[in-house]
C-alpha positions as CSV (number, residue, x, y, z in Angstrom):
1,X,0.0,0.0,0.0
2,X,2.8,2.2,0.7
3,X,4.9,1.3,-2.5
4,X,1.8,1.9,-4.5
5,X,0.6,5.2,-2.9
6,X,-2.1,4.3,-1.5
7,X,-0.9,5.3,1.7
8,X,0.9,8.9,1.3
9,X,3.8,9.9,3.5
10,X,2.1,11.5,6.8
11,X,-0.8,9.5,6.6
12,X,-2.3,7.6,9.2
13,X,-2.6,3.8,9.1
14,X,-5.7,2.3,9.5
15,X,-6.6,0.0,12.7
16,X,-4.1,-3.5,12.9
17,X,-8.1,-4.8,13.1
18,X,-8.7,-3.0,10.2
19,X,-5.8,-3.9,8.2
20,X,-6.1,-7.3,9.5
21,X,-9.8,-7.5,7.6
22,X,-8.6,-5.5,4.5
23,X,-5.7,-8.1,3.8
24,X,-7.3,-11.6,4.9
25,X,-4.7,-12.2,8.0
26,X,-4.6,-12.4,11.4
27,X,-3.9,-9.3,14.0
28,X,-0.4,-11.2,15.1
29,X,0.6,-10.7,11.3
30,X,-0.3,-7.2,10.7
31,X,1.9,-6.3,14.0
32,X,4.7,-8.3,13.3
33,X,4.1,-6.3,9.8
34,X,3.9,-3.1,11.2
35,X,7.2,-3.8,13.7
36,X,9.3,-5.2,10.9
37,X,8.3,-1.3,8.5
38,X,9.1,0.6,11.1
39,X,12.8,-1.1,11.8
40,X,12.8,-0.1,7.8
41,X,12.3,3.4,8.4
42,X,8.7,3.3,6.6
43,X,6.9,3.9,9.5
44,X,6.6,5.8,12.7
45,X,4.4,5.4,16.0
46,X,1.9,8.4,16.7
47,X,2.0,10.4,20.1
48,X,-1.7,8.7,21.4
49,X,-1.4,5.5,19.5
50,X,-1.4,4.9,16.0
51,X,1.3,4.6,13.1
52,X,2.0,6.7,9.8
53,X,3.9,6.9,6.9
54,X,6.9,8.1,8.1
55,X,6.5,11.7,6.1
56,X,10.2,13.3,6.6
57,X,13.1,12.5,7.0
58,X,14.0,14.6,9.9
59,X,17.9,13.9,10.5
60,X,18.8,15.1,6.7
61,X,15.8,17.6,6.6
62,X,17.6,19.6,9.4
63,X,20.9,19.5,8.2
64,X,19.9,20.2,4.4
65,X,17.5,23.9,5.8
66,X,20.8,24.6,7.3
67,X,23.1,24.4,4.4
68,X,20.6,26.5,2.3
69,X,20.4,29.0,5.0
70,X,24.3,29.5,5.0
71,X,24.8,30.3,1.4
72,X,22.6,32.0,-1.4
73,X,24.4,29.7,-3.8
74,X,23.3,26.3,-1.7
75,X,19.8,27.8,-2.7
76,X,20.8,27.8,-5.9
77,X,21.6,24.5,-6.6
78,X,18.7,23.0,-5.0
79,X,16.6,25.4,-7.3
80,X,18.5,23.5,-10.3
81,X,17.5,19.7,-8.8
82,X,13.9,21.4,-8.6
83,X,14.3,22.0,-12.7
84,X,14.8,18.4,-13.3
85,X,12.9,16.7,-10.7
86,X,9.3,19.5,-11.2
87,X,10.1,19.2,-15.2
88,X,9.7,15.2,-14.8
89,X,6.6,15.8,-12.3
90,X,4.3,18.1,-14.7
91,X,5.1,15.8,-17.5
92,X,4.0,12.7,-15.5
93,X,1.0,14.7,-14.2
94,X,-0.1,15.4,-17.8
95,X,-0.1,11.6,-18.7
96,X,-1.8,10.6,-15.6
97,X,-3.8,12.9,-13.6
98,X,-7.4,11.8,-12.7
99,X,-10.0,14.4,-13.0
100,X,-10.0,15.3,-9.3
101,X,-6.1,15.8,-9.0
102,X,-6.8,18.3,-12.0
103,X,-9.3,20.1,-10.3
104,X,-7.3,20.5,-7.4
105,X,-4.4,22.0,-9.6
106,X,-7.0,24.2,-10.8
107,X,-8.1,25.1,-7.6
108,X,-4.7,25.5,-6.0
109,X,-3.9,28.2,-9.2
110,X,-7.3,30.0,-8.5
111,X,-5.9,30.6,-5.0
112,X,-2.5,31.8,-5.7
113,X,-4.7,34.1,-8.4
114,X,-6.3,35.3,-4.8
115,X,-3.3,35.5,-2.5
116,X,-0.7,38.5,-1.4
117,X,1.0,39.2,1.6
118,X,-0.1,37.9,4.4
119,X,-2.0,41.3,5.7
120,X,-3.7,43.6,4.0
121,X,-3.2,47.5,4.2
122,X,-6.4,47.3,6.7
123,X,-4.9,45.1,9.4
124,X,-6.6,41.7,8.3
125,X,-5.6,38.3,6.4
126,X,-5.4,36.9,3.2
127,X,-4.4,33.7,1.6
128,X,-0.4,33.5,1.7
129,X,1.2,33.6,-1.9
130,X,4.2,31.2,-0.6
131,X,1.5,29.2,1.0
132,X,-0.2,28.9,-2.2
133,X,2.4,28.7,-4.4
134,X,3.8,25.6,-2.2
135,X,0.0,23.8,-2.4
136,X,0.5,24.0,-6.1
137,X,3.3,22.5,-6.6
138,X,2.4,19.4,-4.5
139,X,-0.7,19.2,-6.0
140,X,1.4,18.5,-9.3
141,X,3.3,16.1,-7.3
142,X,0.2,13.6,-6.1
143,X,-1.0,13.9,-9.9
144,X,2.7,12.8,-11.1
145,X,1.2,9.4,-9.4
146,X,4.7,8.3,-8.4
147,X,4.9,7.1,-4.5
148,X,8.8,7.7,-5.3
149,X,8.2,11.4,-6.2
150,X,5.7,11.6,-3.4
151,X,8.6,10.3,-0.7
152,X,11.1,13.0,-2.3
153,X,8.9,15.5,-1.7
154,X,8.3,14.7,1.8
155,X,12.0,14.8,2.5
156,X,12.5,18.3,1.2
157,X,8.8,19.7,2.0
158,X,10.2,22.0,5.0
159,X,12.9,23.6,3.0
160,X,10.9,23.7,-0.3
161,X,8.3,26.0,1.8
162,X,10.8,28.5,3.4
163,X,12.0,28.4,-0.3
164,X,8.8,29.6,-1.6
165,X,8.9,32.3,1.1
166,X,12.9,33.3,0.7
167,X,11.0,33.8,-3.1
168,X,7.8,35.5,-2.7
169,X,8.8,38.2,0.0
170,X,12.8,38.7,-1.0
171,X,13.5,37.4,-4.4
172,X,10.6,38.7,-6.3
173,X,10.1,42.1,-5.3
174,X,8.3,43.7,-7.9
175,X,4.5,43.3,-8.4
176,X,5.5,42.4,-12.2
177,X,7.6,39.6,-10.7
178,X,4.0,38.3,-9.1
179,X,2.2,38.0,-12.4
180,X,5.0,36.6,-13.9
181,X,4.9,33.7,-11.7
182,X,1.2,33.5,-11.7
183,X,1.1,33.5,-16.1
184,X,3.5,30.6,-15.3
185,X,1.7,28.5,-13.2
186,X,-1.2,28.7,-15.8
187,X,0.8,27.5,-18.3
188,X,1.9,24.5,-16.5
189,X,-1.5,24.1,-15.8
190,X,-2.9,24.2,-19.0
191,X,-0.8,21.9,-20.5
192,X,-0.9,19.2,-18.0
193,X,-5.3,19.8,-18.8
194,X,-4.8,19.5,-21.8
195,X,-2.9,16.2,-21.4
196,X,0.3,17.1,-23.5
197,X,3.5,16.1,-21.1
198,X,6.1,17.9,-23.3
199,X,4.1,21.4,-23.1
200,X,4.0,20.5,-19.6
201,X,7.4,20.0,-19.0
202,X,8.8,22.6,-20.8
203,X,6.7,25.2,-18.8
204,X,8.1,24.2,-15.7
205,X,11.4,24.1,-17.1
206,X,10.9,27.9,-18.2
207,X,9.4,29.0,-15.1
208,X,12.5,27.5,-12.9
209,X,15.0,28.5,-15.0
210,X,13.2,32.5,-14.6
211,X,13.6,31.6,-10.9
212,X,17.6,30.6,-11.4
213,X,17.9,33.9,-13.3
214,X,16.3,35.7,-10.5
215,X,19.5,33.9,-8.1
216,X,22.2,35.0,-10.3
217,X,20.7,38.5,-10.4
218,X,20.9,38.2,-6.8
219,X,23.9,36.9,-6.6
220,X,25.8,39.4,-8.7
221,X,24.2,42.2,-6.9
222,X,25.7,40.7,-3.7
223,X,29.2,40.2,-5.1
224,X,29.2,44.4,-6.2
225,X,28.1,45.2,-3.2
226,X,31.7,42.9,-1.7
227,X,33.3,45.2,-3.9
228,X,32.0,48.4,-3.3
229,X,33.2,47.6,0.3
Protein backbone atom coordinates (compact mmCIF):
# COMPACT_ATOMS: atom_id res chain seq x y z
CA UNK A 1 0.00 0.00 0.00
CA UNK A 2 2.80 2.19 0.71
CA UNK A 3 4.89 1.35 -2.54
CA UNK A 4 1.79 1.88 -4.53
CA UNK A 5 0.63 5.22 -2.92
CA UNK A 6 -2.13 4.32 -1.52
CA UNK A 7 -0.87 5.27 1.66
CA UNK A 8 0.93 8.90 1.28
CA UNK A 9 3.76 9.94 3.51
CA UNK A 10 2.11 11.50 6.82
CA UNK A 11 -0.83 9.54 6.56
CA UNK A 12 -2.26 7.59 9.19
CA UNK A 13 -2.61 3.85 9.06
CA UNK A 14 -5.70 2.30 9.51
CA UNK A 15 -6.59 -0.01 12.65
CA UNK A 16 -4.07 -3.47 12.86
CA UNK A 17 -8.06 -4.83 13.06
CA UNK A 18 -8.69 -2.99 10.15
CA UNK A 19 -5.76 -3.90 8.20
CA UNK A 20 -6.12 -7.30 9.51
CA UNK A 21 -9.79 -7.55 7.64
CA UNK A 22 -8.64 -5.52 4.47
CA UNK A 23 -5.73 -8.11 3.84
CA UNK A 24 -7.27 -11.58 4.85
CA UNK A 25 -4.72 -12.24 8.04
CA UNK A 26 -4.59 -12.36 11.40
CA UNK A 27 -3.86 -9.28 13.95
CA UNK A 28 -0.36 -11.25 15.07
CA UNK A 29 0.64 -10.72 11.34
CA UNK A 30 -0.29 -7.17 10.69
CA UNK A 31 1.90 -6.26 13.99
CA UNK A 32 4.68 -8.27 13.26
CA UNK A 33 4.06 -6.34 9.83
CA UNK A 34 3.92 -3.12 11.22
CA UNK A 35 7.22 -3.82 13.73
CA UNK A 36 9.34 -5.17 10.85
CA UNK A 37 8.29 -1.33 8.53
CA UNK A 38 9.08 0.57 11.12
CA UNK A 39 12.77 -1.08 11.77
CA UNK A 40 12.84 -0.07 7.78
CA UNK A 41 12.33 3.36 8.37
CA UNK A 42 8.67 3.28 6.56
CA UNK A 43 6.90 3.86 9.54
CA UNK A 44 6.56 5.85 12.66
CA UNK A 45 4.40 5.37 16.04
CA UNK A 46 1.90 8.36 16.70
CA UNK A 47 1.95 10.37 20.07
CA UNK A 48 -1.70 8.72 21.41
CA UNK A 49 -1.36 5.50 19.46
CA UNK A 50 -1.42 4.92 15.98
CA UNK A 51 1.29 4.65 13.13
CA UNK A 52 1.99 6.72 9.78
CA UNK A 53 3.93 6.91 6.94
CA UNK A 54 6.94 8.08 8.09
CA UNK A 55 6.50 11.75 6.13
CA UNK A 56 10.20 13.29 6.58
CA UNK A 57 13.15 12.48 7.04
CA UNK A 58 13.96 14.56 9.89
CA UNK A 59 17.91 13.94 10.53
CA UNK A 60 18.79 15.14 6.69
CA UNK A 61 15.77 17.61 6.56
CA UNK A 62 17.60 19.61 9.41
CA UNK A 63 20.90 19.52 8.15
CA UNK A 64 19.88 20.24 4.44
CA UNK A 65 17.48 23.92 5.77
CA UNK A 66 20.82 24.59 7.32
CA UNK A 67 23.15 24.36 4.36
CA UNK A 68 20.65 26.53 2.27
CA UNK A 69 20.37 28.97 5.00
CA UNK A 70 24.26 29.54 5.02
CA UNK A 71 24.79 30.30 1.41
CA UNK A 72 22.59 31.99 -1.43
CA UNK A 73 24.44 29.66 -3.80
CA UNK A 74 23.32 26.28 -1.67
CA UNK A 75 19.80 27.76 -2.73
CA UNK A 76 20.79 27.83 -5.88
CA UNK A 77 21.65 24.52 -6.57
CA UNK A 78 18.69 22.96 -4.97
CA UNK A 79 16.62 25.43 -7.29
CA UNK A 80 18.53 23.48 -10.31
CA UNK A 81 17.54 19.74 -8.81
CA UNK A 82 13.92 21.40 -8.62
CA UNK A 83 14.30 22.02 -12.73
CA UNK A 84 14.76 18.38 -13.31
CA UNK A 85 12.86 16.73 -10.69
CA UNK A 86 9.30 19.46 -11.21
CA UNK A 87 10.09 19.23 -15.24
CA UNK A 88 9.65 15.21 -14.78
CA UNK A 89 6.65 15.82 -12.33
CA UNK A 90 4.30 18.12 -14.73
CA UNK A 91 5.14 15.76 -17.48
CA UNK A 92 4.04 12.66 -15.46
CA UNK A 93 0.99 14.68 -14.20
CA UNK A 94 -0.09 15.36 -17.81
CA UNK A 95 -0.10 11.64 -18.75
CA UNK A 96 -1.83 10.61 -15.57
CA UNK A 97 -3.79 12.94 -13.55
CA UNK A 98 -7.38 11.81 -12.66
CA UNK A 99 -10.00 14.42 -13.04
CA UNK A 100 -9.98 15.33 -9.34
CA UNK A 101 -6.07 15.80 -9.05
CA UNK A 102 -6.81 18.29 -12.03
CA UNK A 103 -9.28 20.12 -10.27
CA UNK A 104 -7.26 20.52 -7.36
CA UNK A 105 -4.38 22.04 -9.59
CA UNK A 106 -6.95 24.17 -10.85
CA UNK A 107 -8.13 25.05 -7.65
CA UNK A 108 -4.71 25.54 -5.95
CA UNK A 109 -3.91 28.21 -9.18
CA UNK A 110 -7.30 30.04 -8.52
CA UNK A 111 -5.91 30.60 -4.95
CA UNK A 112 -2.53 31.77 -5.69
CA UNK A 113 -4.69 34.07 -8.41
CA UNK A 114 -6.35 35.30 -4.84
CA UNK A 115 -3.34 35.52 -2.48
CA UNK A 116 -0.73 38.52 -1.42
CA UNK A 117 0.95 39.17 1.63
CA UNK A 118 -0.14 37.91 4.44
CA UNK A 119 -2.04 41.31 5.70
CA UNK A 120 -3.69 43.60 4.03
CA UNK A 121 -3.19 47.51 4.23
CA UNK A 122 -6.38 47.34 6.75
CA UNK A 123 -4.87 45.13 9.40
CA UNK A 124 -6.61 41.65 8.33
CA UNK A 125 -5.63 38.32 6.38
CA UNK A 126 -5.36 36.91 3.16
CA UNK A 127 -4.36 33.73 1.65
CA UNK A 128 -0.41 33.54 1.73
CA UNK A 129 1.21 33.62 -1.87
CA UNK A 130 4.18 31.19 -0.64
CA UNK A 131 1.51 29.17 0.96
CA UNK A 132 -0.19 28.85 -2.19
CA UNK A 133 2.38 28.69 -4.35
CA UNK A 134 3.79 25.62 -2.16
CA UNK A 135 0.05 23.84 -2.38
CA UNK A 136 0.46 23.96 -6.11
CA UNK A 137 3.32 22.45 -6.63
CA UNK A 138 2.44 19.43 -4.48
CA UNK A 139 -0.74 19.15 -6.05
CA UNK A 140 1.40 18.51 -9.26
CA UNK A 141 3.30 16.09 -7.25
CA UNK A 142 0.23 13.57 -6.05
CA UNK A 143 -0.95 13.92 -9.92
CA UNK A 144 2.65 12.82 -11.10
CA UNK A 145 1.20 9.42 -9.45
CA UNK A 146 4.68 8.33 -8.45
CA UNK A 147 4.86 7.12 -4.50
CA UNK A 148 8.75 7.68 -5.30
CA UNK A 149 8.18 11.37 -6.24
CA UNK A 150 5.69 11.62 -3.36
CA UNK A 151 8.63 10.26 -0.68
CA UNK A 152 11.11 12.98 -2.32
CA UNK A 153 8.86 15.47 -1.71
CA UNK A 154 8.29 14.70 1.81
CA UNK A 155 11.97 14.83 2.52
CA UNK A 156 12.55 18.32 1.20
CA UNK A 157 8.84 19.68 2.05
CA UNK A 158 10.23 21.98 4.98
CA UNK A 159 12.85 23.64 3.00
CA UNK A 160 10.88 23.74 -0.28
CA UNK A 161 8.29 26.01 1.82
CA UNK A 162 10.81 28.47 3.38
CA UNK A 163 12.03 28.44 -0.26
CA UNK A 164 8.84 29.64 -1.60
CA UNK A 165 8.95 32.33 1.09
CA UNK A 166 12.90 33.30 0.74
CA UNK A 167 10.96 33.84 -3.15
CA UNK A 168 7.75 35.48 -2.74
CA UNK A 169 8.83 38.21 -0.04
CA UNK A 170 12.82 38.74 -1.02
CA UNK A 171 13.49 37.43 -4.37
CA UNK A 172 10.58 38.66 -6.34
CA UNK A 173 10.06 42.07 -5.28
CA UNK A 174 8.25 43.71 -7.95
CA UNK A 175 4.49 43.35 -8.44
CA UNK A 176 5.48 42.44 -12.19
CA UNK A 177 7.58 39.61 -10.66
CA UNK A 178 4.04 38.31 -9.12
CA UNK A 179 2.20 38.03 -12.41
CA UNK A 180 4.98 36.63 -13.92
CA UNK A 181 4.91 33.65 -11.66
CA UNK A 182 1.21 33.51 -11.74
CA UNK A 183 1.10 33.50 -16.12
CA UNK A 184 3.54 30.62 -15.33
CA UNK A 185 1.68 28.53 -13.23
CA UNK A 186 -1.23 28.74 -15.82
CA UNK A 187 0.83 27.50 -18.26
CA UNK A 188 1.88 24.48 -16.49
CA UNK A 189 -1.46 24.15 -15.79
CA UNK A 190 -2.90 24.22 -18.99
CA UNK A 191 -0.77 21.89 -20.54
CA UNK A 192 -0.88 19.22 -17.96
CA UNK A 193 -5.28 19.79 -18.78
CA UNK A 194 -4.82 19.48 -21.81
CA UNK A 195 -2.90 16.19 -21.40
CA UNK A 196 0.31 17.06 -23.49
CA UNK A 197 3.46 16.07 -21.13
CA UNK A 198 6.09 17.94 -23.27
CA UNK A 199 4.10 21.36 -23.06
CA UNK A 200 3.98 20.47 -19.59
CA UNK A 201 7.42 19.97 -19.04
CA UNK A 202 8.75 22.65 -20.77
CA UNK A 203 6.71 25.22 -18.75
CA UNK A 204 8.08 24.18 -15.71
CA UNK A 205 11.42 24.10 -17.12
CA UNK A 206 10.86 27.91 -18.22
CA UNK A 207 9.42 29.01 -15.12
CA UNK A 208 12.52 27.48 -12.92
CA UNK A 209 14.97 28.47 -15.02
CA UNK A 210 13.20 32.54 -14.61
CA UNK A 211 13.65 31.65 -10.91
CA UNK A 212 17.58 30.60 -11.38
CA UNK A 213 17.87 33.85 -13.35
CA UNK A 214 16.33 35.69 -10.55
CA UNK A 215 19.48 33.87 -8.11
CA UNK A 216 22.16 35.03 -10.35
CA UNK A 217 20.67 38.51 -10.44
CA UNK A 218 20.93 38.21 -6.80
CA UNK A 219 23.93 36.92 -6.59
CA UNK A 220 25.80 39.42 -8.70
CA UNK A 221 24.19 42.21 -6.87
CA UNK A 222 25.74 40.75 -3.72
CA UNK A 223 29.20 40.22 -5.15
CA UNK A 224 29.23 44.41 -6.18
CA UNK A 225 28.14 45.20 -3.22
CA UNK A 226 31.74 42.95 -1.75
CA UNK A 227 33.33 45.20 -3.95
CA UNK A 228 32.03 48.40 -3.29
CA UNK A 229 33.15 47.59 0.30
Amino acid sequence: MIACGALAPGERLPGERQLADRMGVSRVSVRAALERLKAQGFLAAVQGGGTRVVSSAAAMDGALTALVRRKLDNLHDLAEIRVALESWAARRAAERATAGQLDEIRTRLEAMAAAGSRRTADGGTRPDKAQEDMAFHLAIGQAAGSPVYTHILSVIRDILAQMLEFHRYELFLAEADDRCVLEHHRAIYEAIAARNPADAEAAMRRHLEWVLEHYESAAAGARRGKARD
